[in-house]
Every structure is written in structure tokens, then in C-alpha cells.
TIDO-792420 format. One line per field, with one value per residue: x, y, z of N, C-alpha, C in turn; residue number from 1. Coordinates in steps of 0.1 Angstrom, whole numbers. Atoms other than C-alpha are relative to their C-alpha. Last residue first. Layout:
TIDO-792420
n_px = [X,...] $
n_py = [Y,...] $
n_pz = [Z,...] $
ca_px = [X,...] $
ca_py = [Y,...] $
ca_pz = [Z,...] $
c_px = [X,...] $
c_py = [Y,...] $
c_pz = [Z,...] $
pos = [NUM,...] $
//
This chain:
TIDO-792420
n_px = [8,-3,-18,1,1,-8,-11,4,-1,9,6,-3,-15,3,-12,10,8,13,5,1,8,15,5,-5,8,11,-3,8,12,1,2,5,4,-15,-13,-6,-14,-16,-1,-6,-8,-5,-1,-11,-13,2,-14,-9,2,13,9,16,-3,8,-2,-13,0,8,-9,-9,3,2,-13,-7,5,12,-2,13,11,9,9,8,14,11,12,10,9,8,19,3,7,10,4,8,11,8,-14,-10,-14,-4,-14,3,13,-7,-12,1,9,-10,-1,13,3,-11,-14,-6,-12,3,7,14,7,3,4,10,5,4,11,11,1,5,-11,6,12,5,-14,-2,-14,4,-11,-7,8,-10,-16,0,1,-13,-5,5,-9,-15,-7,11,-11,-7,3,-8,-6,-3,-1] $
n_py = [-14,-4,0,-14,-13,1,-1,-15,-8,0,-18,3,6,17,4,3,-2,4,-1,-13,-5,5,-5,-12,1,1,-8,-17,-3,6,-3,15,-1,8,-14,2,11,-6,-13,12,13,-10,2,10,2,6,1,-3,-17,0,-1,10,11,8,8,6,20,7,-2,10,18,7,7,10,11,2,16,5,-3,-12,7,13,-5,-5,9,4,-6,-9,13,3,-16,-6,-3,-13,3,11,7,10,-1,-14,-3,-7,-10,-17,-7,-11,-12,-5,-1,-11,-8,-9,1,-15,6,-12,6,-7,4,13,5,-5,10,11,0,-2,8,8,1,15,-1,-16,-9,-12,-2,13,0,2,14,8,-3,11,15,0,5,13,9,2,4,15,10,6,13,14,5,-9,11] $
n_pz = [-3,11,-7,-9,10,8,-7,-3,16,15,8,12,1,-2,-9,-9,-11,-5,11,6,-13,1,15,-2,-5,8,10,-12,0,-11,-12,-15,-14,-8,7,15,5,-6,13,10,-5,-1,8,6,-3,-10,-4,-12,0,-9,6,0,10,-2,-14,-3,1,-12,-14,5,-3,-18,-5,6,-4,1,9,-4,11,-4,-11,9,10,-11,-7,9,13,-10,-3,11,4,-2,-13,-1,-13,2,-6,10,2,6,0,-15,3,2,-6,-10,7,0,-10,-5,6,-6,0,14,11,12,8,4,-10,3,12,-5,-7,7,9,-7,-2,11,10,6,11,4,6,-12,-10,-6,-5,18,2,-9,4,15,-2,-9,13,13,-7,0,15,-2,-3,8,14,-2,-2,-9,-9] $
ca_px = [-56,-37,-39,-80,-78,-67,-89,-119,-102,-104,-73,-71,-72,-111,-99,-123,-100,-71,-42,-18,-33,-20,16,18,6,34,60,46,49,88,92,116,119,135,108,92,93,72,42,47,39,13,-6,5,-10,-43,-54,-87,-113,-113,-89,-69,-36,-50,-14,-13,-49,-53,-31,-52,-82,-67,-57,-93,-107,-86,-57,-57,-18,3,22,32,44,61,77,96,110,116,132,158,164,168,193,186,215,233,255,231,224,187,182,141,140,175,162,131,146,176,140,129,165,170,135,105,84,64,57,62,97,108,104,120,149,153,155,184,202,197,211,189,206,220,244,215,221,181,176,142,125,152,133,96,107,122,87,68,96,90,55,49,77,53,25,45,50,18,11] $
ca_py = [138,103,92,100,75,48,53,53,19,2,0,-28,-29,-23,13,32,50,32,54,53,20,7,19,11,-28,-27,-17,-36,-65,-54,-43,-60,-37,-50,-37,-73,-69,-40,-55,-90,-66,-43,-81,-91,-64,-62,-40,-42,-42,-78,-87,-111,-87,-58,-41,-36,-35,3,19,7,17,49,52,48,72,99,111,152,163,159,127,137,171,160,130,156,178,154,127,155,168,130,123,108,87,91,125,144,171,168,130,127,122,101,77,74,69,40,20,22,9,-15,-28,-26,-55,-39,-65,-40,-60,-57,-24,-17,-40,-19,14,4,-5,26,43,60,83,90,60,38,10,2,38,30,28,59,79,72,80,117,117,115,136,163,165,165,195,211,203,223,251,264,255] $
ca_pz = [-112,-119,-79,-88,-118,-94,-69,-97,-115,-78,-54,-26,10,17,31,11,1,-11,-27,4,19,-14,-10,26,18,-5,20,46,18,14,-18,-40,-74,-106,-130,-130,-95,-93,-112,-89,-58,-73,-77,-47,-30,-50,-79,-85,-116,-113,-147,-132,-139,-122,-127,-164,-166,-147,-172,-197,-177,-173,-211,-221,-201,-210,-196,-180,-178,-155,-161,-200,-192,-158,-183,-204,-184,-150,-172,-188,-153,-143,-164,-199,-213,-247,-240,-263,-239,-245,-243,-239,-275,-275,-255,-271,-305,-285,-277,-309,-322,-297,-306,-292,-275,-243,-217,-184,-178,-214,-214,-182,-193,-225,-210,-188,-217,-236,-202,-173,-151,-120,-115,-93,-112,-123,-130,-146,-106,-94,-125,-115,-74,-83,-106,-77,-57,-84,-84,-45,-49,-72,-56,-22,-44,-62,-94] $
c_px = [9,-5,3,16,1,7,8,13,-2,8,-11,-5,4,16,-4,5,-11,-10,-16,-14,2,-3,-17,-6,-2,-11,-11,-1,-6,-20,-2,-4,-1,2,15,8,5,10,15,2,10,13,10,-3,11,13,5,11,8,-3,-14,-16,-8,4,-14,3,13,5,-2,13,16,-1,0,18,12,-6,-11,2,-14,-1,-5,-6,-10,-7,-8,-11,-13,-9,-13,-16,-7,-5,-15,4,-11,-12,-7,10,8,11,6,20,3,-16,8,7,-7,-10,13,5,-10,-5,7,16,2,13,2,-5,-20,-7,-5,-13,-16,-5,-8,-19,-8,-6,-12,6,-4,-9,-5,10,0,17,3,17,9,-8,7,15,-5,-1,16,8,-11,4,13,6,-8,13,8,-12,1,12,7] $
c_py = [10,18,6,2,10,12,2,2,14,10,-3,11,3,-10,-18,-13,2,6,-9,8,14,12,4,8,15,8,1,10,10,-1,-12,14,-2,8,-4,9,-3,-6,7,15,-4,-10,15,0,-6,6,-6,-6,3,9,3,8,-12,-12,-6,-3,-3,-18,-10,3,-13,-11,1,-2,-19,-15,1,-13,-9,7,12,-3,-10,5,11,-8,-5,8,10,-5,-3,16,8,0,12,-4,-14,-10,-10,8,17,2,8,17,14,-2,4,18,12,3,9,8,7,-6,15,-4,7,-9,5,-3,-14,-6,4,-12,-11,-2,-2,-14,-10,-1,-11,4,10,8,8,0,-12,2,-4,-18,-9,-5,-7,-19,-4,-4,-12,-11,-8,-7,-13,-7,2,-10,-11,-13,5] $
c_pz = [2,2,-19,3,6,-9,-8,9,7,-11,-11,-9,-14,-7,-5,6,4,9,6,-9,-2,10,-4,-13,-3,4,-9,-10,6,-3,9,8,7,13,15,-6,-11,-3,2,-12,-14,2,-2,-10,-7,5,15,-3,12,1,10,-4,-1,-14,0,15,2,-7,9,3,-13,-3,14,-1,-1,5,-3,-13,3,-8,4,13,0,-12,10,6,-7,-13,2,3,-11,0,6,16,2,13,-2,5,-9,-4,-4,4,12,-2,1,9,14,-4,1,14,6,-1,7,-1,-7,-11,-13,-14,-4,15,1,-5,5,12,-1,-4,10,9,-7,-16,-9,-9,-1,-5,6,10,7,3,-15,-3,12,-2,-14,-1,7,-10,-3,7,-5,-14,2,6,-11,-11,9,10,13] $
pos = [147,146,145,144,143,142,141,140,139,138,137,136,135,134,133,132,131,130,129,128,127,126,125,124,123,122,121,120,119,118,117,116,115,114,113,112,111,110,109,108,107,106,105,104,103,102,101,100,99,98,97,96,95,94,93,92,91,90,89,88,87,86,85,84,83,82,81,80,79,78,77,76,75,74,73,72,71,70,69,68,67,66,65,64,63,62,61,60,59,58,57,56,55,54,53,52,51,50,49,48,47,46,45,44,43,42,41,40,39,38,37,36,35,34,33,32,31,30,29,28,27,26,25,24,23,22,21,20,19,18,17,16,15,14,13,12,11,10,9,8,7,6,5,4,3,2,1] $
//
């Protein structure tokens, strides 16, 4: 990989990790974890939730800093998905089910991880990943920002 996609890499994952870092302290705590979780819809217990803590916990101190995050999540987000976890990627933000991702529906997906963009902000986002400029991301856009 040649060095500026692995700094592209890195300040993607730079901005997963400051999203699950909900205090901003550095790193992400059990308790952290669990709001994320529960924001995104995903019932686990403490318990499961404390097992991938301590997975991605290398130094054992109970949190994961982001070196830890970086390790283990740049394996898992680059790499090749398969169909079937794009599009089940893709439904957690198309939340009406159109095959698009809108503003406000990126929007309300953020917020439930304890996000406030600005709508410029949003828009930004989108218009990033949108392109064929009709505002809004299809499944193929989608899958190509996974690539």
C-alpha cells in the first residue's frame, strides 16, 4: 500500500474511533461501547460487549486506544465484503428501505451515535460519496466508498 492510502486509511479509521470515543479521553471504555451499540440497535449484553472490548484490548488496561482500534478494525474495514454485508450495511442507514441514503437519513444515523452534524456538514459528506451528483448515495456508491 503505498503511503498516502495508508494515511487516507488511518484518518478514516482516525474519524471511526473519535465517533465510539464519545468523551474524547483517547479511548473507548466498556461503557462507551455499549452506547454505540445500543445506538446502531444491536442488543448485547455487558458481558458480550466487555468480550469485544477485551478482544481488541491488547494491553489489557480495559479500554481500546486507538492503536488497538486501528489494528484490528483496518483488517476488518479493508478487506473485500460480500454482497450481502454491503446491502446490510447499506439498510442501516437507508431506513425507508429506497435503495438511497438521504441527508436526513445519514443525519438521524449519526445522531443516534451521539453526533450533531451541521446539515452543510451532512450534505458535504454525501456530495463526498455521491457520484452522480443526484444528492443521495445508492447501494453501488456505497459499495465503491467500501473498495
Amino acid at each position: 500500500m503505498d503511503s498516502f492510502s495508508e494515511t487516507y486509511k488511518l484518518r478514516e479509521l482516525r474519524e471511526v474511533f473519535n465517533i465510539f470515543d464519545l468523551d474524547k479521553s483517547g479511548s473507548i471504555s466498556v461503557s462507551e461501547m455499549e452506547q454505540v451499540f445500543r445506538s446502531l440497535g444491536i442488543d448485547a449484553s455487558k458481558d458480550e460487549i466487555k468480550l469485544v472490548v477485551n478482544e481488541m484490548d491488547i494491553d489489557g488496561d480495559g479500554e481500546i486506544s486507538f492503536e488497538e482500534f486501528a489494528k484490528v478494525m483496518g483488517v476488518k474495514l479493508y478487506r473485500n465484503y460480500t454482497e450481502s454485508e454491503i446491502k446490510a450495511a447499506f439498510s442501516h442507514f437507508d431506513k425507508n428501505g429506497d435503495g438511497f441514503i438521504t441527508c436526513e437519513e445519514l443525519r438521524e444515523c449519526m445522531a443516534k451515535m451521539g453526533k450533531k452534524y451541521t446539515k452543510r456538514e451532512i450534505k458535504r459528506m454525501i456530495s463526498s460519496i455521491d457520484t452522480d451528483g443526484n444528492g443521495m448515495v445508492s447501494i453501488d456508491e456505497f459499495a465503491r466508498l467500501l473498495e
